[in-house]
C-alpha positions as a LaTeX table, in Angstrom:
\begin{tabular}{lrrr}
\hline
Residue & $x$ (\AA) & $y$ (\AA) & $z$ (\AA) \\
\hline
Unk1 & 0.00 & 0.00 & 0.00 \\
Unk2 & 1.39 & 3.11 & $-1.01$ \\
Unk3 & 1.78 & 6.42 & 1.22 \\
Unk4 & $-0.73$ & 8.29 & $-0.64$ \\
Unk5 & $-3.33$ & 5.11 & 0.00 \\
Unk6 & $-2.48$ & 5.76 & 3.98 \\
Unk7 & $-2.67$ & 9.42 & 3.56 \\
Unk8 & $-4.81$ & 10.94 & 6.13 \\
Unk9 & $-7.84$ & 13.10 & 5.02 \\
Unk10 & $-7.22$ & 15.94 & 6.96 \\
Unk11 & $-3.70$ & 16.05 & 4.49 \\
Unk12 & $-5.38$ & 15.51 & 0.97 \\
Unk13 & $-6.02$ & 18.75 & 0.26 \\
Unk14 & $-2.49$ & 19.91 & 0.68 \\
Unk15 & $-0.75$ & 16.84 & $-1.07$ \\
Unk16 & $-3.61$ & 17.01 & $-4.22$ \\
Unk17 & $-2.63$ & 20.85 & $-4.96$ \\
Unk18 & 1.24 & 20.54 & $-4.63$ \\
Unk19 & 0.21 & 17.78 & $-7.09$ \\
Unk20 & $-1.08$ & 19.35 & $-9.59$ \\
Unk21 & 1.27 & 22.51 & $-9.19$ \\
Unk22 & 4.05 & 19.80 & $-10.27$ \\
Unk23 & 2.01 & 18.36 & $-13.05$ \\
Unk24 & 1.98 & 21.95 & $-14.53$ \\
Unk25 & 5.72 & 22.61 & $-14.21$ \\
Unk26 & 6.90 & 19.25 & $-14.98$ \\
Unk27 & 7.94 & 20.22 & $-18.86$ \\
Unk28 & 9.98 & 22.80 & $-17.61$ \\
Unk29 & 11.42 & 20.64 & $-14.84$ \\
Unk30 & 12.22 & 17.65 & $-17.69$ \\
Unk31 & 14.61 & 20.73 & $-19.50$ \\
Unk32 & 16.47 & 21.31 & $-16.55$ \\
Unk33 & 16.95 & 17.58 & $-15.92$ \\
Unk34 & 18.32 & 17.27 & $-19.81$ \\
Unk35 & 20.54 & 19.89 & $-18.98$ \\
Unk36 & 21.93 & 18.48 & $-15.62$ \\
Unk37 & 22.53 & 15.65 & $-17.70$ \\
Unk38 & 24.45 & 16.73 & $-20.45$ \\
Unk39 & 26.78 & 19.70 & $-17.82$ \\
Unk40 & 27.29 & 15.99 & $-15.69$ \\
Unk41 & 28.59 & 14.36 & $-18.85$ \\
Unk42 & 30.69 & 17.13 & $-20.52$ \\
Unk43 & 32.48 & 16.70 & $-17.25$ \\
Unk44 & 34.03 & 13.16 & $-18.16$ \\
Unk45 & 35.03 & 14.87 & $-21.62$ \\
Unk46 & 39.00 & 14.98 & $-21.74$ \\
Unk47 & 39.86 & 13.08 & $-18.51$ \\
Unk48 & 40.30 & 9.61 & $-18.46$ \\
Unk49 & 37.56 & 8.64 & $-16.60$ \\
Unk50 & 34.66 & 7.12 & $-19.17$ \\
Unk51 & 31.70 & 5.99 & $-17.28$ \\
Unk52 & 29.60 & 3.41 & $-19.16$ \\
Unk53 & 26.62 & 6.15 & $-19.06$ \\
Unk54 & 25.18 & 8.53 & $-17.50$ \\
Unk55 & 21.22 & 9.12 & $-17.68$ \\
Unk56 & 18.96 & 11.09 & $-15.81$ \\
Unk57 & 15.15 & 11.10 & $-15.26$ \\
Unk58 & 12.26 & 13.38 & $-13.66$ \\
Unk59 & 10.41 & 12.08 & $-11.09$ \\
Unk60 & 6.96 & 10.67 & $-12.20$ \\
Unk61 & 3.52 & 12.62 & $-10.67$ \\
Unk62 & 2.74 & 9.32 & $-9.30$ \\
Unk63 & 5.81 & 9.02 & $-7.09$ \\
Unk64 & 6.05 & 12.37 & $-6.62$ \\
Unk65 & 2.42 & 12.04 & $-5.43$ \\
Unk66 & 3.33 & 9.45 & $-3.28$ \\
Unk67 & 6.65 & 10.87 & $-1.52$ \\
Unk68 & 4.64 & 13.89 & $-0.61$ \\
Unk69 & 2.20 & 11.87 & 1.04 \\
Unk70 & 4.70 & 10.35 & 3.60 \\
Unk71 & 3.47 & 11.51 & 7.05 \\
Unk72 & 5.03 & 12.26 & 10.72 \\
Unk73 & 2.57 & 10.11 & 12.94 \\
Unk74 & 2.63 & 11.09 & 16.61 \\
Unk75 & $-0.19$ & 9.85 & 18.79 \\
Unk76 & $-0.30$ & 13.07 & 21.14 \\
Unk77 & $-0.75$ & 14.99 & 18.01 \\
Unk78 & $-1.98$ & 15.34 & 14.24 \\
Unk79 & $-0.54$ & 13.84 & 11.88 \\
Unk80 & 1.84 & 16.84 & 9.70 \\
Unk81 & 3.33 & 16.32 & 6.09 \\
Unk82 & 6.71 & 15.15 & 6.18 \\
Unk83 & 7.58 & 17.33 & 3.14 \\
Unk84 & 4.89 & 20.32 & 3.60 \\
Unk85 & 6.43 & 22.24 & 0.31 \\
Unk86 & 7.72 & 19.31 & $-1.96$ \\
Unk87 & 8.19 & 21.27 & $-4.46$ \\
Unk88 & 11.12 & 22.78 & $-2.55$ \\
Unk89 & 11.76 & 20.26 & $-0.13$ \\
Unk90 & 12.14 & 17.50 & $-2.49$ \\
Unk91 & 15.78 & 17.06 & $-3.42$ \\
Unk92 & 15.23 & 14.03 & $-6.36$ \\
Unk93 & 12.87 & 15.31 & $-8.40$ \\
Unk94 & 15.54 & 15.43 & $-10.53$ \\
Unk95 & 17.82 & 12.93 & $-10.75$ \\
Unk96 & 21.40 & 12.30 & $-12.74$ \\
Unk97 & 23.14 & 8.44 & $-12.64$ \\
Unk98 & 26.44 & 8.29 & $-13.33$ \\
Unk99 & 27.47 & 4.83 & $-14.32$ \\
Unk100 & 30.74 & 3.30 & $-13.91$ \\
Unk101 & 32.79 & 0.21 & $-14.62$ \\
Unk102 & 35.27 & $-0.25$ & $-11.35$ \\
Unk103 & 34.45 & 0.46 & $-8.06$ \\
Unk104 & 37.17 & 2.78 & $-7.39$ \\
Unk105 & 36.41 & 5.18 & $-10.49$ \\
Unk106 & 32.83 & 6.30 & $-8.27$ \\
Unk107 & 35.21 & 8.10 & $-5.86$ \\
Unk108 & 36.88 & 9.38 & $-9.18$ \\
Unk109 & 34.12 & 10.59 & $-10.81$ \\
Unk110 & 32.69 & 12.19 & $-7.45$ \\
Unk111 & 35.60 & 14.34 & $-7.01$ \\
Unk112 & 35.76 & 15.59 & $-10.72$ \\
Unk113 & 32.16 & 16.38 & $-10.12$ \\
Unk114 & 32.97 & 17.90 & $-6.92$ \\
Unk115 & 35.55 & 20.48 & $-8.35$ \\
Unk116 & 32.86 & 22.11 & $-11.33$ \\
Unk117 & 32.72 & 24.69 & $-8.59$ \\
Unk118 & 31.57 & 27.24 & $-11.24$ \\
Unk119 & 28.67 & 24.75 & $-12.31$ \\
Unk120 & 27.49 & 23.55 & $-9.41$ \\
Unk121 & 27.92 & 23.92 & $-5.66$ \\
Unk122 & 27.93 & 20.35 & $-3.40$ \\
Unk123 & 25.64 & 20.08 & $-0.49$ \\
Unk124 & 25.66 & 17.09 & 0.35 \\
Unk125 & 27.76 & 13.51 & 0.10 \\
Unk126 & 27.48 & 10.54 & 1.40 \\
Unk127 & 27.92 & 6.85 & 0.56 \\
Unk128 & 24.19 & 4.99 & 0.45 \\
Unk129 & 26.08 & 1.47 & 2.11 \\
Unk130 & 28.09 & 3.03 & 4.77 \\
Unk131 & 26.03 & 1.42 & 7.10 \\
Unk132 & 25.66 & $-1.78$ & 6.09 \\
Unk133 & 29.37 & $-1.49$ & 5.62 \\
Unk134 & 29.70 & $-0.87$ & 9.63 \\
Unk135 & 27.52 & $-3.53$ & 10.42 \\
Unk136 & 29.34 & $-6.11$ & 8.10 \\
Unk137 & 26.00 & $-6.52$ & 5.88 \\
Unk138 & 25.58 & $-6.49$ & 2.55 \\
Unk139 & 23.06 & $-4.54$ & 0.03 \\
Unk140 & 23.06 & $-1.33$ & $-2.20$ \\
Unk141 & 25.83 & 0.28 & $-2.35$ \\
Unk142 & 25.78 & 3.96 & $-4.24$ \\
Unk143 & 27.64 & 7.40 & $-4.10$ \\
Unk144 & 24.73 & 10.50 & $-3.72$ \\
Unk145 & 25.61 & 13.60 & $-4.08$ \\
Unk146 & 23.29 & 16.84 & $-3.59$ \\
Unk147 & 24.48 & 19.26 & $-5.82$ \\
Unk148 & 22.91 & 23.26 & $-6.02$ \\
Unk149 & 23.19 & 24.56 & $-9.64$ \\
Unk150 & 24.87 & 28.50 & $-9.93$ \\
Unk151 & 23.23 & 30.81 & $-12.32$ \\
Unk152 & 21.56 & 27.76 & $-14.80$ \\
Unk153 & 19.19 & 29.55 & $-17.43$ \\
Unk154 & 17.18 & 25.88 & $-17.88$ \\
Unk155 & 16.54 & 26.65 & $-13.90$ \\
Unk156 & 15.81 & 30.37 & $-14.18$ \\
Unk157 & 13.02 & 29.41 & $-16.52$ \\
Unk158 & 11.46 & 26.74 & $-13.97$ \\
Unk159 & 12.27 & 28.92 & $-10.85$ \\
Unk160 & 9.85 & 31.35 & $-12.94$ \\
Unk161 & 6.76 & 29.90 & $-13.05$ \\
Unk162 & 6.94 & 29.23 & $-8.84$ \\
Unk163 & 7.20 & 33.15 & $-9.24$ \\
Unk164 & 10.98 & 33.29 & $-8.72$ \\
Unk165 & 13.67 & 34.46 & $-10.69$ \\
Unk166 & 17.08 & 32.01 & $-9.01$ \\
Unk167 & 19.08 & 30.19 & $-11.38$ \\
Unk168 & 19.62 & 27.68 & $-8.40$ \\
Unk169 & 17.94 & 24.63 & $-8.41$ \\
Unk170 & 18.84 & 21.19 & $-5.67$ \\
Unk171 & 19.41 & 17.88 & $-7.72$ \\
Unk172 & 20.78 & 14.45 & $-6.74$ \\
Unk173 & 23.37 & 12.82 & $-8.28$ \\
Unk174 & 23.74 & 9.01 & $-7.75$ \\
Unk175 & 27.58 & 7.31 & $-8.96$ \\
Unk176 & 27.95 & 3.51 & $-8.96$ \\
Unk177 & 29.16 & 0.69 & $-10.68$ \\
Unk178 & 27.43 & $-1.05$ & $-13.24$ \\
Unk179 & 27.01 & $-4.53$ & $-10.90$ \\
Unk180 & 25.55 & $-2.41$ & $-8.42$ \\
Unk181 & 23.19 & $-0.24$ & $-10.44$ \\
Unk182 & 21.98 & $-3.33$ & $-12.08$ \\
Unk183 & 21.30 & $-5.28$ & $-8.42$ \\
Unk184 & 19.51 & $-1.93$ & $-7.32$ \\
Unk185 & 17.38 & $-1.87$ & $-10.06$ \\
Unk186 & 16.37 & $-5.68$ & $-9.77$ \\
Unk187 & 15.93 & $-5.20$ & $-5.61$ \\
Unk188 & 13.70 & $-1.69$ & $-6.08$ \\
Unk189 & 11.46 & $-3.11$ & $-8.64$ \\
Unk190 & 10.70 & $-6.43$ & $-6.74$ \\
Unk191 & 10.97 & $-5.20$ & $-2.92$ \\
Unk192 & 9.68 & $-1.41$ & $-3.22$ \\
Unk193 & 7.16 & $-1.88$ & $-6.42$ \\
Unk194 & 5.71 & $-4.70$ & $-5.40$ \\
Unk195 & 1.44 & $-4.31$ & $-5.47$ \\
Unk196 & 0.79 & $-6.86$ & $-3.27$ \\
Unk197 & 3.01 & $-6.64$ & 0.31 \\
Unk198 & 1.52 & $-10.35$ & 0.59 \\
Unk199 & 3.47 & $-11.63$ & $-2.19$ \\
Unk200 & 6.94 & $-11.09$ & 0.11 \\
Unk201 & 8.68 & $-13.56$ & 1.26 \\
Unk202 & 11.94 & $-13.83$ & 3.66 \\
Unk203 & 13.40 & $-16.31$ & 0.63 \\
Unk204 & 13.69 & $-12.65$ & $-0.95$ \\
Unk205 & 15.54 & $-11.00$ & 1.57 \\
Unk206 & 18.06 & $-13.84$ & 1.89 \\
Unk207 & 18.84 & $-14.08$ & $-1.93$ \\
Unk208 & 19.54 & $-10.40$ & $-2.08$ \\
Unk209 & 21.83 & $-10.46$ & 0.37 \\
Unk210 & 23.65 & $-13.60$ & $-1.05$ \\
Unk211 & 23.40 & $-11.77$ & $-4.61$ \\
Unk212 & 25.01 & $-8.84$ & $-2.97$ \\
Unk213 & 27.71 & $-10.52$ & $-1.43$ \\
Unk214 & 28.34 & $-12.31$ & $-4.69$ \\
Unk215 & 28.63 & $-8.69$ & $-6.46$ \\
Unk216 & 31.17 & $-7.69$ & $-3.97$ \\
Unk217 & 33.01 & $-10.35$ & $-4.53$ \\
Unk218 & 32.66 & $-10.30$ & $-8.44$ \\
Unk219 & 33.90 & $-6.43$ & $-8.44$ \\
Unk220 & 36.49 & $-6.63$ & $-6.04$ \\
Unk221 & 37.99 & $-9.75$ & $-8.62$ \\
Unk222 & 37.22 & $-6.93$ & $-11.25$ \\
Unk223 & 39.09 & $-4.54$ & $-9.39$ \\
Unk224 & 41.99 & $-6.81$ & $-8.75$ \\
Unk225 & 42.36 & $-7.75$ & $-12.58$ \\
Unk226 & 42.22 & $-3.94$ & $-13.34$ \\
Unk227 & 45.20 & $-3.63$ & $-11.05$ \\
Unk228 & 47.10 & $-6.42$ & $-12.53$ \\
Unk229 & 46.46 & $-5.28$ & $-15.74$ \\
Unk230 & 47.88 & $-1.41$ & $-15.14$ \\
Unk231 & 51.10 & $-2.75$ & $-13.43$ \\
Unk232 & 51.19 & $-5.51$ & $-16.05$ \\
Unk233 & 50.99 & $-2.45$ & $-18.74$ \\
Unk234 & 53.47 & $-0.70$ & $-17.16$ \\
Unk235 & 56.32 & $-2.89$ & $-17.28$ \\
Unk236 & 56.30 & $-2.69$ & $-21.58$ \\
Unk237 & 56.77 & 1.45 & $-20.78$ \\
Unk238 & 60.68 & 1.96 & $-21.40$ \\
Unk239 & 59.90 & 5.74 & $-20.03$ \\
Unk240 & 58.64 & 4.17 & $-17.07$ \\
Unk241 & 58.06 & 0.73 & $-14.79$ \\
Unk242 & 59.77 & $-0.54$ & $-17.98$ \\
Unk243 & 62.88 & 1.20 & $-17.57$ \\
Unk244 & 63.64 & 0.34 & $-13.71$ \\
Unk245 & 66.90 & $-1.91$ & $-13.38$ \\
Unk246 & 66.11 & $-5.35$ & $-12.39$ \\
Unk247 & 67.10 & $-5.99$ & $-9.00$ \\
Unk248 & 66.68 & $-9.12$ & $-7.11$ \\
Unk249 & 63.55 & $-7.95$ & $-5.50$ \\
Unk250 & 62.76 & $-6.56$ & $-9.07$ \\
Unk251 & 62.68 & $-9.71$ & $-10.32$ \\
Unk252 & 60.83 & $-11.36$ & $-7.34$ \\
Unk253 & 57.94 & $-8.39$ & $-8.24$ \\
Unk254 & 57.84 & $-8.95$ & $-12.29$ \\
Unk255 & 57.69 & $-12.62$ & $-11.46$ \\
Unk256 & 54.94 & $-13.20$ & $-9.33$ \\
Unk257 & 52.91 & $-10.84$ & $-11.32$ \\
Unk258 & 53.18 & $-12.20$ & $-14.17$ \\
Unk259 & 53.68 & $-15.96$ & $-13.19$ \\
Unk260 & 51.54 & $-16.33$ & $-9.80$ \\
Unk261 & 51.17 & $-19.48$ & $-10.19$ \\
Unk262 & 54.67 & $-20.29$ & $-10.39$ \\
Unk263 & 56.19 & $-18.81$ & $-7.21$ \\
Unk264 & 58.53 & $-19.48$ & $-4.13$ \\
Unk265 & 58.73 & $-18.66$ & $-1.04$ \\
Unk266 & 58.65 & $-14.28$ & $-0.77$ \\
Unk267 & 62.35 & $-15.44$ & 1.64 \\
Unk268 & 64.17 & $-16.87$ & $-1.39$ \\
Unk269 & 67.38 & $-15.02$ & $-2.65$ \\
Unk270 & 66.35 & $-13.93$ & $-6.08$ \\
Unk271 & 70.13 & $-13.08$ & $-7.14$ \\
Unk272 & 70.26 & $-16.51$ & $-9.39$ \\
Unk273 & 68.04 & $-14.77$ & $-11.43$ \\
Unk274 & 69.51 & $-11.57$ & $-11.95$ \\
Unk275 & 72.83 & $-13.31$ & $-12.49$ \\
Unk276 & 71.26 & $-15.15$ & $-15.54$ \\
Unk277 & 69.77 & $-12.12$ & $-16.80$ \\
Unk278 & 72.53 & $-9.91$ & $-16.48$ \\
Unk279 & 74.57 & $-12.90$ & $-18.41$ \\
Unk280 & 72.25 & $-12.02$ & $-21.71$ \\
Unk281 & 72.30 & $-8.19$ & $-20.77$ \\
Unk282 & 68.92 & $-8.14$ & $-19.44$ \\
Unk283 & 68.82 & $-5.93$ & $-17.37$ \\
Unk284 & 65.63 & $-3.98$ & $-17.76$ \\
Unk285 & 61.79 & $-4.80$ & $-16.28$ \\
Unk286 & 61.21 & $-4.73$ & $-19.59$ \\
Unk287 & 63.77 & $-7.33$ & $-21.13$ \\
Unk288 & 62.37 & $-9.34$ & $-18.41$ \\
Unk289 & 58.56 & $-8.83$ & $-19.01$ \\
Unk290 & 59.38 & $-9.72$ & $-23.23$ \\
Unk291 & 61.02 & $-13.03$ & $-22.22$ \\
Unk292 & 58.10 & $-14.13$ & $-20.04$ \\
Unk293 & 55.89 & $-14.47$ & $-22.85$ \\
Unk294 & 52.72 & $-17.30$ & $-22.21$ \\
Unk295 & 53.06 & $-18.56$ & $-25.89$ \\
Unk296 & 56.95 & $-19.17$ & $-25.08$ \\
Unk297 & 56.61 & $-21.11$ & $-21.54$ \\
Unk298 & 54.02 & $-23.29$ & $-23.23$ \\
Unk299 & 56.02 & $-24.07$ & $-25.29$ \\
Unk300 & 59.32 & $-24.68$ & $-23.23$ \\
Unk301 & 56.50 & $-27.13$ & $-21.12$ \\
Unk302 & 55.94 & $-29.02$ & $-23.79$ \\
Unk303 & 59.47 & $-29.21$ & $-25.01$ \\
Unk304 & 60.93 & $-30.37$ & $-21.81$ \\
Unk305 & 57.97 & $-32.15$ & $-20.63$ \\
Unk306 & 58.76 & $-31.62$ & $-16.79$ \\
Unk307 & 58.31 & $-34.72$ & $-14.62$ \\
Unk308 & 57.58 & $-32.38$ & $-11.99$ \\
Unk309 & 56.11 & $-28.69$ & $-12.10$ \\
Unk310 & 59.26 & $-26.16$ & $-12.07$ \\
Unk311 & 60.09 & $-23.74$ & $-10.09$ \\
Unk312 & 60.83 & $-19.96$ & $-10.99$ \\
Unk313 & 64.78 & $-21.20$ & $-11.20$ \\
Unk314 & 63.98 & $-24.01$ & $-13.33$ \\
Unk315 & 61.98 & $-22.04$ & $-15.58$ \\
Unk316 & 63.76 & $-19.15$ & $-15.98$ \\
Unk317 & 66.97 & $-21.43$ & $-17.00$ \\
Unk318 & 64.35 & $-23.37$ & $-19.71$ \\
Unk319 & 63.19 & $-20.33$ & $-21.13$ \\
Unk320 & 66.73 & $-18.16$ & $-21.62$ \\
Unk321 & 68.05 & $-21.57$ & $-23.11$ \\
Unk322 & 64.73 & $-21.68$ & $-25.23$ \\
Unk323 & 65.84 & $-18.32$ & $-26.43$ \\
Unk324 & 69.59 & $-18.45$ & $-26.55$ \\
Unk325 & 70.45 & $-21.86$ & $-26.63$ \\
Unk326 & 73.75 & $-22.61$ & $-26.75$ \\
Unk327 & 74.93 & $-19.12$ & $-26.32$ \\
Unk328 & 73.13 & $-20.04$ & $-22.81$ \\
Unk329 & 75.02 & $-22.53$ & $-22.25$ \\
Unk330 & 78.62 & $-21.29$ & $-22.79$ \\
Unk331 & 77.33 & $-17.90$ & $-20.99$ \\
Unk332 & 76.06 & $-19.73$ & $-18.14$ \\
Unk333 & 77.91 & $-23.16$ & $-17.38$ \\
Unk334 & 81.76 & $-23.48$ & $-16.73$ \\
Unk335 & 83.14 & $-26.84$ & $-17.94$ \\
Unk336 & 86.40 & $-26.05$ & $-16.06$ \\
Unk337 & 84.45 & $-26.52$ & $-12.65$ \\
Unk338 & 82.55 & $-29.75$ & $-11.39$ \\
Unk339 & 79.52 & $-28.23$ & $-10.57$ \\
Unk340 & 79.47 & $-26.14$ & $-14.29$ \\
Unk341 & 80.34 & $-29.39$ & $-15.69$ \\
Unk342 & 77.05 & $-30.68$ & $-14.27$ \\
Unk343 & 74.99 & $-28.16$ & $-15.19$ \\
Unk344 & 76.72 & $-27.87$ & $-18.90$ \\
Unk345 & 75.82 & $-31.92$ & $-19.46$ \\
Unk346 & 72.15 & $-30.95$ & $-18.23$ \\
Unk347 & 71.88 & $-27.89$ & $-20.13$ \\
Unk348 & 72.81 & $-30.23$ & $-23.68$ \\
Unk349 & 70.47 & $-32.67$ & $-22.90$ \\
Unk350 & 67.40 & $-30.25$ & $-22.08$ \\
Unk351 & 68.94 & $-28.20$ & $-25.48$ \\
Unk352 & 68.62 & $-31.00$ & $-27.67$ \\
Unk353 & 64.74 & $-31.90$ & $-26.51$ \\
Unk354 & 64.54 & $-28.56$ & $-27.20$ \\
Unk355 & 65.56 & $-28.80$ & $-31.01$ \\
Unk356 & 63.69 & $-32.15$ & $-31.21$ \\
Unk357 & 60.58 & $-30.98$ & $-30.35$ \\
Unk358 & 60.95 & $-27.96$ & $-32.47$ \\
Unk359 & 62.08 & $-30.15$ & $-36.08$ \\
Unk360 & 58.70 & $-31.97$ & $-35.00$ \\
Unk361 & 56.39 & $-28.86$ & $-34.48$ \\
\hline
\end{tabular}
């Protein structure tokens, strides 16, 4: 049942006029909600920020109708109007969404907004989840922002016909992700649109909150790939992470982001490594990020055909000999010592499965 079916009589009159008072300035609301919209997009234009969409919408005269039916109830007095002036009071009437891919481009986009201090003025900000957040629930989870518009000609014209001539106007802007503006959209049309309250069930409740946690989960992986990927992206930039001298601890870094899966213990005394590189003159993130290529490990794998799963030592040793080969091997293995003689005999065998497997390919 909806707040204007609860309404009390004594309040109809009130709630019916500011009613149709909206339903006559509506059209002129719709143009300053068009041209929210568009000012809140131009925004994104040059930075690198690109949100998915942004859209924007005027509230209906049936929920209008509705929110300003929404009552104070006090049983040692009348019921009063929780919004006695909607028209004013109401801050959504208008409303922008802002649309984003990764949760942490909302706080991005926020603060661009936030600094159009010439366009609009903020008066309000606040994160819709913060308390579930505290109270280790789950559920919507949205930026709002109240924002004032300074000196807006679309507004001046609306202002007008309440018999005012401001060019400020109050308007919410909502920022989230695109997982979490499609869950809100699901939730609000069954649990808040629902006709019959009958219909509910706690089955509801529970699978929103398990599709909520799922979300979270889902956009934190999202947020942890788009990570991975920037530092991974970096390490090709010669200006840049690309340039920086590979180190032992370098190495450990470049490693277990690229090869996770093939790690060692974070203790481990990475020098081996460098001492390889630097035997090849590799001695740039980059140089190491072009030999750890996925097309060339798979195919050192299959060349080799490891009894057991190698190590970062083993592998790095297959794939500079997969490269270099015997240039690798004089580079790298000293005949004139027992130990170099050791590894020079393994280094020929693993060389020549090496060339087998590539005359067969």
């Amino acid at each position: 049942m909806s707040a204007w079916d609860e309404l009390d009589d004594r309040l109809r009159p009130a709630v019916e006029e500011s009613v149709r008072e909206y339903e006559r300035v509506r059209p002129a609301l719709e143009a300053v909600t068009a041209d929210s919209r568009e000012r809140i997009e131009n925004i994104f234009v040059g930075t690198e920020l690109r949100p998915l969409f942004v859209t924007a919408r005027t509230k209906t005269i049936d929920s209008f109708r509705d929110k300003a039916s929404r009552m104070f109830v006090d049983s040692d007095a009348p019921p009063s109007l929780v919004f006695p002036d909607p028209l004013r009071n109401l801050t959504d009437l208008v409303g922008v969404r802002v649309i984003t891919t990764l949760p942490h481009e909302v706080d991005t986009a926020a603060n661009l907004i936030k600094r159009q201090r010439n366009e609009f003025d903020c008066r309000g900000d606040r994160e819709k989840d913060i308390g579930s957040i505290e109270s280790g629930t789950y559920g919507y989870s949205s930026r709002h922002l109240i924002l004032r518009t300074i000196q807006n000609d679309a507004v001046r014209a609306y202002q007008q016909l309440l018999g005012s001539d401001s060019g400020s106007y109050l308007f919410e802007t909502q920022i989230r992700t695109v997982l979490a503006h499609a869950w809100s959209e699901i939730e609000h049309d069954i649990r808040f649109k629902s006709f019959n309250p009958k219909a509910w069930s706690p089955y509801f409740d529970r699978q929103f909150t398990a599709t909520a946690a799922m979300l979270e989960s889902v956009e934190s992986t999202f947020a942890d790939l788009h990570s991975r990927y920037q530092k991974v992206t970096g390490f090709w930039d010669p200006e840049g992470e690309g340039g920086v001298e590979l180190t032992p601890d370098r190495i450990r870094e470049v490693w277990q982001t690229l090869l996770p899966h093939v790690d060692r213990k974070s203790d481990d005394d990475w020098r081996w490594a460098a001492e390889l590189l630097a035997a090849h003159g590799l001695t740039t993130t980059t140089a190491l990020a072009s030999l750890l290529q996925a097309d060339t490990i798979t195919s050192v794998r299959h060349a080799l055909d490891h009894r057991y799963s190698p190590g970062p030592d083993r592998l790095l040793d297959d794939v500079l000999l997969w490269n270099y080969g015997e240039r690798h091997i004089e580079l790298t293995a000293d005949p004139s010592s027992e130990t170099g003689a050791s590894r020079r005999d393994s280094l020929v065998r693993r060389f020549r499965q090496i060339r087998t497997f590539r005359s067969r390919a």
